[in-house]
VOKOLVO-212841 format. One record per residue (C-alpha): residue in three letters; x, y, z. Coordinates in pm, whole numbers, padded with zeros to 5 digits, always signed. Each point is the difference from the previous one (the first is absolute). Layout:
REM residues N
AlaXYZ/...
//
This chain:
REM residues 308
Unk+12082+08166+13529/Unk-00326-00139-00171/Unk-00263-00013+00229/Unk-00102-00333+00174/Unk-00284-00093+00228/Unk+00048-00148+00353/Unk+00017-00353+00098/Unk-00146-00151+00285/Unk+00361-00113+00082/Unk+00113+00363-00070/Unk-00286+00131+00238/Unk+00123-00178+00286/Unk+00350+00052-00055/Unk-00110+00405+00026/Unk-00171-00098+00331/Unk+00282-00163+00152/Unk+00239+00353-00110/Unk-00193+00170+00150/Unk+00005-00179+00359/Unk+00339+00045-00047/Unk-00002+00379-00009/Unk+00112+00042-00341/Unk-00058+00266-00172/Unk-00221+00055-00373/Unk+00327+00072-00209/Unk+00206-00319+00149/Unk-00372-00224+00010/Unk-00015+00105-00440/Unk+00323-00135-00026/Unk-00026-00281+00157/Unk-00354-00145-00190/Unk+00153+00209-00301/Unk-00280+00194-00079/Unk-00017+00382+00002/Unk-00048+00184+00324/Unk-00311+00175-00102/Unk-00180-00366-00026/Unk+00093-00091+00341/Unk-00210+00379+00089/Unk-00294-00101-00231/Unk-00049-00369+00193/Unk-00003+00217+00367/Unk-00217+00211-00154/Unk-00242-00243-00151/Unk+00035-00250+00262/Unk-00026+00241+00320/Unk+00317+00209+00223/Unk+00314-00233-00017/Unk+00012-00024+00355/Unk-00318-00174-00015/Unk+00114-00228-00350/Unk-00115-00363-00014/Unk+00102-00177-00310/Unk-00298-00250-00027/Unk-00262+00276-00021/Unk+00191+00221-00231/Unk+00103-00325-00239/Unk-00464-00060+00034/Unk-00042+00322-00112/Unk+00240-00024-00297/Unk-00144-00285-00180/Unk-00333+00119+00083/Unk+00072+00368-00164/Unk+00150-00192-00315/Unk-00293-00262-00010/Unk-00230+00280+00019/Unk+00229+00260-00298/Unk-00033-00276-00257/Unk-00070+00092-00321/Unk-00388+00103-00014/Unk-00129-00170-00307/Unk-00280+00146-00117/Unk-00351-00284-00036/Unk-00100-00114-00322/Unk-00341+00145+00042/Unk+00114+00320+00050/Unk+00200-00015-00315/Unk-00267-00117-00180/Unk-00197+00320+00105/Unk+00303+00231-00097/Unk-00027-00213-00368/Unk-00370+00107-00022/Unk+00071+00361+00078/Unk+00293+00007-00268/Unk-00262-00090-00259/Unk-00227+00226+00077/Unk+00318+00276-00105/Unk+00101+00049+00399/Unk+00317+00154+00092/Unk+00241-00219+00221/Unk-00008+00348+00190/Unk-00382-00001+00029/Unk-00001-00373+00071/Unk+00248+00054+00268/Unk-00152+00316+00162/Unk-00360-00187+00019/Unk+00106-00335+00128/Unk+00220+00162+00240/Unk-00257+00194+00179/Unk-00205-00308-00033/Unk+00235-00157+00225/Unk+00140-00212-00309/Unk+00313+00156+00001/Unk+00237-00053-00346/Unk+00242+00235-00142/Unk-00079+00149-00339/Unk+00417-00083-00083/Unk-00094-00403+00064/Unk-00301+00068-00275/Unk+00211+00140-00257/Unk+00264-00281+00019/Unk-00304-00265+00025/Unk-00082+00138-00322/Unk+00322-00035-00106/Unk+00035-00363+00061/Unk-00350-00061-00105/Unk+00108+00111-00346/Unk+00291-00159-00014/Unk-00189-00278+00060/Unk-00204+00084-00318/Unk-00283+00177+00197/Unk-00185+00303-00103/Unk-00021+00203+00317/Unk+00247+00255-00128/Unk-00269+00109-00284/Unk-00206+00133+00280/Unk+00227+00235+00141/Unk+00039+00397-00154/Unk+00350-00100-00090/Unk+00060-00337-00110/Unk+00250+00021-00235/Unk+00249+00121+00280/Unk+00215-00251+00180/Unk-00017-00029+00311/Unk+00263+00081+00272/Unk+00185-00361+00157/Unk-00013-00067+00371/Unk+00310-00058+00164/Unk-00029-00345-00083/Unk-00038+00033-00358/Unk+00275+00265-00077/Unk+00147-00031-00328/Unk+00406-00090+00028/Unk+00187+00334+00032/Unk+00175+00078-00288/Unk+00353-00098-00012/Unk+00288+00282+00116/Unk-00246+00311-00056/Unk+00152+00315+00107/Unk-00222+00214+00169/Unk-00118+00355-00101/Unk+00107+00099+00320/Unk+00355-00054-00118/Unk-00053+00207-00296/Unk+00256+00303-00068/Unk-00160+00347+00128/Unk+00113+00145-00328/Unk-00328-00254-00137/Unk-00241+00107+00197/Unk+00083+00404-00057/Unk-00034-00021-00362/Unk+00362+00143-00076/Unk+00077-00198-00303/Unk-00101-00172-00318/Unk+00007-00383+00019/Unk-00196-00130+00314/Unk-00308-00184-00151/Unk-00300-00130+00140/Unk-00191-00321-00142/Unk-00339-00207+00056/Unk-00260-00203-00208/Unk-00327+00062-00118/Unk-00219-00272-00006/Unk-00267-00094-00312/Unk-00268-00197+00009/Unk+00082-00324+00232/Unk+00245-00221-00219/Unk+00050+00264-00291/Unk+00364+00097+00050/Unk+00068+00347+00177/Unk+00207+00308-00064/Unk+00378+00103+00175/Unk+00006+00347+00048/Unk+00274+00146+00091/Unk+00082+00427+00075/Unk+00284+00201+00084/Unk-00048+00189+00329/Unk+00135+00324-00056/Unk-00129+00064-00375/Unk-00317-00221+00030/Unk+00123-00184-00340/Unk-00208-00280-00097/Unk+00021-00311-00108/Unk-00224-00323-00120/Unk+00042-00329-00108/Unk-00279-00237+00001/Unk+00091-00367+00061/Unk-00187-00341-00006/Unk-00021-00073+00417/Unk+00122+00123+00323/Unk+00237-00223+00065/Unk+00331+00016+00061/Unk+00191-00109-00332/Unk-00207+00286-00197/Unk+00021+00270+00266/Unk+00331-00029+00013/Unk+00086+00004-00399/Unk-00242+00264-00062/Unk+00141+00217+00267/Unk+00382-00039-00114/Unk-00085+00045-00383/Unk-00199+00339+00049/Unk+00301+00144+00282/Unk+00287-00130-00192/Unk-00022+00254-00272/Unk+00014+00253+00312/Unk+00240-00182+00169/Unk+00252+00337+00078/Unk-00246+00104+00163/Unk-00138-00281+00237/Unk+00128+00005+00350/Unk-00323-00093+00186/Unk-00265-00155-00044/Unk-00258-00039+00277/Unk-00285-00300-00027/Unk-00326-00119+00227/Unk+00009-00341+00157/Unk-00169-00175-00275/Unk+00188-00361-00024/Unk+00037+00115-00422/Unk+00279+00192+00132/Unk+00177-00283+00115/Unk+00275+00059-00251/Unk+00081+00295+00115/Unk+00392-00116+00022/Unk+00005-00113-00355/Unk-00164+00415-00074/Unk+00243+00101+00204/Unk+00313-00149-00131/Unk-00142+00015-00380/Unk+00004+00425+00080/Unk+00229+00020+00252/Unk-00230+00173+00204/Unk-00129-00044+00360/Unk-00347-00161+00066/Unk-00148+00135+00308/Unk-00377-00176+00168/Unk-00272+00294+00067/Unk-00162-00172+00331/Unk-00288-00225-00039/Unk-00358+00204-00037/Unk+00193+00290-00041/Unk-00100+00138-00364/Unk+00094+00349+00082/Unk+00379-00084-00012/Unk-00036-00036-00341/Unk-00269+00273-00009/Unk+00089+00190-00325/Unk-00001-00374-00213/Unk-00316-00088+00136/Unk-00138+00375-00146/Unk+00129-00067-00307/Unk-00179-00371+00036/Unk-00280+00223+00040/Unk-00002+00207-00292/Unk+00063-00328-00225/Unk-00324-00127+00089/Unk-00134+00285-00180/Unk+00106-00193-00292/Unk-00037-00407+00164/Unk-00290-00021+00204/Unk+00001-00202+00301/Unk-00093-00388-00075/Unk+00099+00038-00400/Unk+00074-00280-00193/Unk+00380+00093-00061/Unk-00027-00283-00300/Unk-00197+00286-00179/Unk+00252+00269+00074/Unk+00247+00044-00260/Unk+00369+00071+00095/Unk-00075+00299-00202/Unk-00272+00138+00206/Unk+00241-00048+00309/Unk+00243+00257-00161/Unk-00243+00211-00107/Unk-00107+00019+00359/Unk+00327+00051+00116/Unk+00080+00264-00306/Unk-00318+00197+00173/Unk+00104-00022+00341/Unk+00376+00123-00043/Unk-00075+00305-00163/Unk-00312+00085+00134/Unk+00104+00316+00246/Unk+00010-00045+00359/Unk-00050+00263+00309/Unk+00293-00147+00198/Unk+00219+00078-00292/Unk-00107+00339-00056/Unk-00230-00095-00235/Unk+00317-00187-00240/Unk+00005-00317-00151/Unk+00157-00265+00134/Unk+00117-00175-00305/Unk+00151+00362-00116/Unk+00146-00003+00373/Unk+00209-00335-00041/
//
């Protein structure tokens, strides 16, 4: 039952139940609400024996004129711009105004930023980390990706490293607007792969990811991605390989914690913000060459491309 609020009608129908002797179960029935509403309105409004509909409908409407939305002045936002210039944290900002009596969360900083430069603004250059997006309210969520099977629903056998052929995949990111790189690695060997492509969208995420897995393709049967919306495709990868896509949950990068190591080492050879239009598809195997058979501790000290 979704939840509704009382009427004033609703209020005095309660009052008029309970003159009557009936009881909380048959009262929730009868306004069809749930019976632990009709407790919170005695409790709120005083013993039920003592209930009087006007007073509790007066303090309603008074609570909810009261718990509107708290918008925060324009002065005080100006402040919070000055102190983002000056290379502020929205955590320092918050912390300072808050004990000033100015209360603002550092959360509603970081997504004015966010709108500010989406608006064109500059704020974002003052903060540590700039170039990172920022995390949606609820209001702003992205649209779920369509019939994404969760992690959650992924085979045991996966997660225990038993076999060849469950695969893990992300992007690394150039230099805003220079393209990015697929990586993609096999969970139980640690066998990598690389394929730089022209943006993160959809249409070349998904080709790039079928063309370096189809030569494998005996020995795909999983293939676990973030929430990114690149992986949107994921039934056309799916039914290309005939393998199963499975969703790591969202801010969870340790579900896919042995691609994002390997992520690591490439940037050995791509430095974070490079301008991928000066990286050759040649240097991206040569990276890759140097990370499959350079030895690794969790496979006894073995290569992984000798592994595979």
């Amino acid at each position: 039952m979704n939840y509704q609020q009382l009427t004033e009608g609703k209020r005095y129908q309660i009052s008029a139940l309970l003159e009557r002797g009936i009881s909380v179960f048959e009262i929730a029935k009868t306004v069809k609400c749930h019976r632990s509403t009709i407790y919170r309105e005695f409790k709120r409004c005083g013993k039920k024996e003592h209930y009087l509909p006007a007073r509790a409908h007066q303090l309603s409407v008074a609570k909810r004129r009261y718990a509107r939305k708290f918008r925060i002045p324009q002065s005080r936002i100006d402040f919070i711009e000055i102190l983002l210039t000056i290379d502020w944290s929205p955590e320092q900002i918050s912390n300072v105004l808050t004990r000033a009596g100015a209360k603002v969360s550092h959360e509603w900083i970081y997504r004015y930023v966010a709108r500010n430069k989406r608006q064109g603004g500059k704020l974002y250059r003052h903060l540590r980390q700039g170039h990172k997006r920022y995390r949606r309210g609820k209001k702003e969520k992205a649209p779920a990706i369509k019939n994404a099977i969760s992690i959650e629903e992924r085979p045991e056998i996966v997660e225990n490293r038993e076999r060849i052929g469950d695969w893990e995949i992300d992007t690394v990111l150039g230099k805003h607007g220079t393209g990015s790189i697929v990586t993609i690695l096999e969970r139980k060997t640690r066998f990598y792969l690389t394929r730089k492509v022209h943006s993160k969208s959809v249409k070349d995420v998904t080709k790039a990811t079928i063309d370096m897995l189809m030569p494998y393709k005996d020995f795909v049967h999983t293939i676990t991605v973030d929430n990114g919306r690149e992986f949107a495709g994921h039934e056309e990868i799916g039914n290309a390989l005939e393998a199963d896509v499975y969703f790591a949950h969202p801010y969870s990068s340790w579900e896919r914690g042995a691609n994002e190591n390997a992520n690591g080492l490439l940037r050995q050879y791509v430095k974070k913000g490079t301008d991928l239009r000066t990286v050759s598809d040649d240097d991206i195997e040569r990276a890759q060459q140097r990370i499959n058979y350079r030895p690794r501790k969790c496979l006894g000290f073995k290569q992984p491309a000798v592994i595979f």
